[in-house]
C-alpha positions in Angstrom: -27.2 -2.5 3.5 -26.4 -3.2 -0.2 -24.7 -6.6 -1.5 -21.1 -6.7 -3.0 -20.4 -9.6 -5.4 -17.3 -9.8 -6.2 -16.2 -11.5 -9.3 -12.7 -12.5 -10.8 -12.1 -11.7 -14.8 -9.5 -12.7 -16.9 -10.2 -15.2 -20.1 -13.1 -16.5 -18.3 -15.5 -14.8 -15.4 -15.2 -16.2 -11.8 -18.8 -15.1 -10.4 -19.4 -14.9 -6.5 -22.9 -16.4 -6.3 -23.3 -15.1 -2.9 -21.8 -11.7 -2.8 -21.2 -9.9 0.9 -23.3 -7.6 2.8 -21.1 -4.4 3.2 -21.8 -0.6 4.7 -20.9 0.8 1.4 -18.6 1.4 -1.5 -15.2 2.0 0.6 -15.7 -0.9 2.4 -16.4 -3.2 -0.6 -13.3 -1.3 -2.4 -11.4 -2.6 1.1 -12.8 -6.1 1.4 -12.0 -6.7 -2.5 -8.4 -5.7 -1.2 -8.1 -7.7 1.3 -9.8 -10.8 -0.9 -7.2 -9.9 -3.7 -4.2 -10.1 -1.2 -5.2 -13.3 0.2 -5.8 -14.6 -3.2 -1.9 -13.7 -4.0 -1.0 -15.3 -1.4 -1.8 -18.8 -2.8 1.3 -19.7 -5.4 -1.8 -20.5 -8.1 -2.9 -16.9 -8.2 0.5 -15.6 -7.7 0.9 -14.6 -11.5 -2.7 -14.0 -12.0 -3.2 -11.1 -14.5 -6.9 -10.4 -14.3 -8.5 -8.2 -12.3 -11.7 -8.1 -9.9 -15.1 -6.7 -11.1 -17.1 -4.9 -8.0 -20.4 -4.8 -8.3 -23.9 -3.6 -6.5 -27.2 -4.5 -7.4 -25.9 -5.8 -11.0 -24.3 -2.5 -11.6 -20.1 -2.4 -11.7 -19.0 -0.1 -9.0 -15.3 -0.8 -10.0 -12.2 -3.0 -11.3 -9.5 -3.4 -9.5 -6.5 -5.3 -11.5 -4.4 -8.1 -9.7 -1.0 -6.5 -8.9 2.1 -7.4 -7.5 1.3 -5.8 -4.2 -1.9 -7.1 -3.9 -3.0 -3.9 -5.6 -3.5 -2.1 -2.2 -3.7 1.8 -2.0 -0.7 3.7 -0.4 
């Protein structure tokens, strides 16, 4: 199974030196929802504007910008 990292971008670059073992795609797309919601959750990230870079072995899958909802799908 592939490795996620998972990395936070705004001014600076917040890497995830270990990344996450994950199925595939959809279910890094969901864990990086679920990481941004918790994130939100704390008051310091709260008004965070940056977004979270996706990637697989050093390739970016996706972005996926902070949002008020926690930038879930509906």
């Amino acid at each position: 199974m592939p490795r996620y990292f998972f990395i936070l971008d705004d001014e600076q670059q917040i890497d995830d030196k270990m990344g996450t073992v994950l199925v595939d795609d959809e279910a890094a797309q969901y864990h990086a929802h679920q990481i941004i919601a918790e994130l939100q959750a704390d008051a310091s990230f709260a008004d965070y504007g940056g977004q979270m870079i996706v990637t697989r072995d050093g390739s970016e899958i996706f972005r996926i910008p902070f949002a008020p909802d926690g930038g879930r799908p509906r």
